[in-house]
Structure formats: structure tokens, C-alpha cells
N, C-alpha and C positions, 0 to 999 in steps of 0.2 A: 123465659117465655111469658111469665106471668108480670115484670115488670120493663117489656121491652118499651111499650108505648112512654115511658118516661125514665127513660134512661136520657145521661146528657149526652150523650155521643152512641150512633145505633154501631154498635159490632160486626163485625162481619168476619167471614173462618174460611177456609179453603176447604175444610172438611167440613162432610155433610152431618156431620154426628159432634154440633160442636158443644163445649160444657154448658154448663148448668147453673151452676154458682161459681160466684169468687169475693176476694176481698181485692181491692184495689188500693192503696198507702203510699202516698207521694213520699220523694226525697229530700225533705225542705233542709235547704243551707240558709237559716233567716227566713224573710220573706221569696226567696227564690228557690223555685223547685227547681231540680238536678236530677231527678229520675223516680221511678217507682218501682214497687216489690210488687208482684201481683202471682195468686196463687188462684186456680181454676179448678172445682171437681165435675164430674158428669152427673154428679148428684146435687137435687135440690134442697135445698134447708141446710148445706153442710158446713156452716160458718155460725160458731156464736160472738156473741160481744167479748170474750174474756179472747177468746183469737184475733180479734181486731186488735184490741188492747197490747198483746204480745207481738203483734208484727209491728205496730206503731211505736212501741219502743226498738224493734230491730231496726225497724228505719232510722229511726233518728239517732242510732248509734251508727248504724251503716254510712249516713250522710256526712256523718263529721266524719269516719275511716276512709272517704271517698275523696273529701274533700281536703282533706290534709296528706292523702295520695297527690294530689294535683296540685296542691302545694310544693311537695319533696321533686314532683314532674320540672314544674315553671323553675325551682332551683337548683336544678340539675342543668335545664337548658343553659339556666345564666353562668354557670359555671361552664359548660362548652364553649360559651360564646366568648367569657372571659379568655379561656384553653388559646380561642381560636384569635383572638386580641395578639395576644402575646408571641403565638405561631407566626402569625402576620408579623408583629415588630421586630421578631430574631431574624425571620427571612433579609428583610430590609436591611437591616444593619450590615449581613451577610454577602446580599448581593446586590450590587450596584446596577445590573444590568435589564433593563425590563422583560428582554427577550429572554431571562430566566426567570425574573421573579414571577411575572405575570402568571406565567402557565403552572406554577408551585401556589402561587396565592386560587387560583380556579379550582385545583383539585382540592385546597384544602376544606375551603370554602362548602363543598359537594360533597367532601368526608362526613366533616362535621352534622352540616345539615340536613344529609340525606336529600339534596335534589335533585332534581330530573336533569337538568343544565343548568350551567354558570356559566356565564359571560365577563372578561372585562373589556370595555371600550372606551376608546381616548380618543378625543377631537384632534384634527389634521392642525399643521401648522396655521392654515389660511383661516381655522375654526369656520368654516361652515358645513365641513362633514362631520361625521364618527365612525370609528373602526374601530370591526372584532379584531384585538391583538392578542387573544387567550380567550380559549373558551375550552370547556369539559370533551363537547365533542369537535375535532377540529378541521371538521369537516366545514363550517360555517366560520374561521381566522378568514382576515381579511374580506370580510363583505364589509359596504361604504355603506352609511347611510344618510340622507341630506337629515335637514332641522324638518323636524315634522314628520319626518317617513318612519312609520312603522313606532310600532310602542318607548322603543327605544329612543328614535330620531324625536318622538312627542315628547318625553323625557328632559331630552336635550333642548329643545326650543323651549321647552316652557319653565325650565328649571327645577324641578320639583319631580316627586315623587308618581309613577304611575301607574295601579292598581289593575289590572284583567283580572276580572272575576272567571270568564266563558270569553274563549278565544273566537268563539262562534258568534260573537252576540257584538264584538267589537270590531268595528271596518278598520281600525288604524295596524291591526295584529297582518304581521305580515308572514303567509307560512312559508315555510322550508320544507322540501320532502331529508331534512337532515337530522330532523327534529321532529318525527310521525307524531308522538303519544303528546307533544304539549297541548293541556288545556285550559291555562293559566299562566299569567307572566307578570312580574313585578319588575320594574326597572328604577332602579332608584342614580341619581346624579350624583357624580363625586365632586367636589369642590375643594380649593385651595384659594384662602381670605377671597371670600362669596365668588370668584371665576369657576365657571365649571369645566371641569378637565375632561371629562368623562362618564361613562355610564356603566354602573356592574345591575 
């Protein structure tokens, strides 16, 4: 109350009875903060300097135990992803036939990395379409799509990688009632010496 007027950011509480004091102790990784420790009483004057002092050292132990968490995290990923390299190569060698590999390489793919859907898609002979030939839900196999139509088709005609952040927010996202909860889509080209074959 007494130092709200110059506060850098005004507070604001759901509850009508909100504290009093606190200490506030960023998470610094370097020059980048990663979070903070924040401790709140309903009483005024309840923080000295040797308290600041003692959480400031917990932070900045916490921040390196945080931050070499998300470390051991990103190198776990990269070993999945290695996992799922290798899954991929033994299927291959295994099966000749796409109408098996295809739909082994989708699940694995959606094992691995826990997503919503996976798609693979391969251009028509004439290469002006793309078709779902395997997909997680298969309710959406065999839809066409021209060059340009939809995230996928944009993918394809432009060669390159294409990012939806908000499915809402992009006219090219084409929806399916097959596929209710997506709200996000990546669609990345597959390529064989720079021809594009495909889209997963």
C-alpha cells in the first residue's frame, strides 16, 4: 500500500485481502532471466536484507539446477529422435512396400513425439497433386491436394518448410471435421537430390 505508486508493474489479486509484502528474485541463466522465486506475507515490514541475500543465493543455484534440467530434457529429445532415425532405417530395409511402411513410419513418428496427427504425403505421378498415403487418423488417407491448396499443397508448391502458428489466424489451413482439436500445423517437404516427393 505504502509503495504502490512506484511500483514497476501495478499487482493486481483475485482476492480482496491480498498480501502485504514480498521479495521478488529473478532466475538468471547469464544475462537471461528464466524465472523467479517469489515469496508473499500479509504482513508489512516482513522481509530483511539477509532474506533477500539467502533467496538470491537460492536462485541462482536453482537456475543452474533448472537449467541443466533442460539440458538432460533437449538430450533426451535428441536421443528419441536418434531412437526414431534408426526405427525409420530398419523398417526400410524390412519393407519394400509403402502401403506397409508408410502407415509403421506415421505411428512411429506420433509414438515418439507425442502428436496430435501425422501425415505422410507423396505427389501423384503427373506431380501436380499430393496425397495422404498414411496418416495417424485414417480417416483423412487419400485426400488430393493441388500445389498451393491448403498448408500442405503451400508446402509443396513452394518447396520449403511451412510453420501455422493459429490455424485461425491462417486462410491457407484447410479444416477437416476429422481432425476437431488441431491448432497448429507444420508441414515440412521431403526431398530426393532437391525433387520434392512429398510432404509429412
Amino acid at each position: 500500500e505504502t509503495e504502490l505508486p512506484n511500483l514497476p508493474a501495478r499487482p493486481s489479486y483475485i482476492s480482496s485481502n491480498p498480501p502485504r509484502s514480498g521479495i521478488f528474485v529473478p532466475l538468471r541463466n547469464g544475462e537471461q532471466v528464466i524465472g523467479a522465486i517469489v515469496v508473499q506475507s500479509m504482513q508489512p515490514n516482513m522481509y530483511s536484507e539477509a532474506q533477500l541475500r539467502t533467496l538470491s543465493i537460492i536462485a541462482h543455484q536453482a537456475a543452474a539446477g533448472i537449467q541443466n534440467a533442460r539440458a538432460l530434457a533437449r538430450e533426451r529429445r535428441r536421443v528419441q529422435q536418434l531412437e526414431l532415425v534408426n526405427e525409420v532405417a530398419r523398417q526400410t530395409q524390412a519393407l519394400l512396400r509403402l502401403d506397409e511402411l508408410l502407415p509403421q513410419l506415421v505411428q512411429a513418428i506420433q509414438r515418439t513425439f507425442g502428436y496430435y496427427a501425422v501425415a505422410l504425403c507423396l505427389t501423384n505421378p503427373e506431380g501436380d497433386k499430393i496425397i495422404i498415403q498414411a496418416a495417424t487418423n485414417r480417416d483423412i488417407e487419400g485426400i488430393q491436394l493441388r500445389r498451393g491448396e491448403g498448408v500442405i499443397g503451400s508446402a509443396f508448391a513452394e518447396s520449403r518448410m511451412v510453420v501455422v502458428d493459429d490455424i485461425t489466424q491462417d486462410t491457407r489451413y484447410v479444416a477437416t471435421s476429422a481432425l476437431p482439436n488441431t491448432r497448429s500445423e507444420v508441414a515440412v517437404p521431403l526431398f530426393i537430390e532437391n525433387q520434392i516427393i512429398g510432404v509429412m
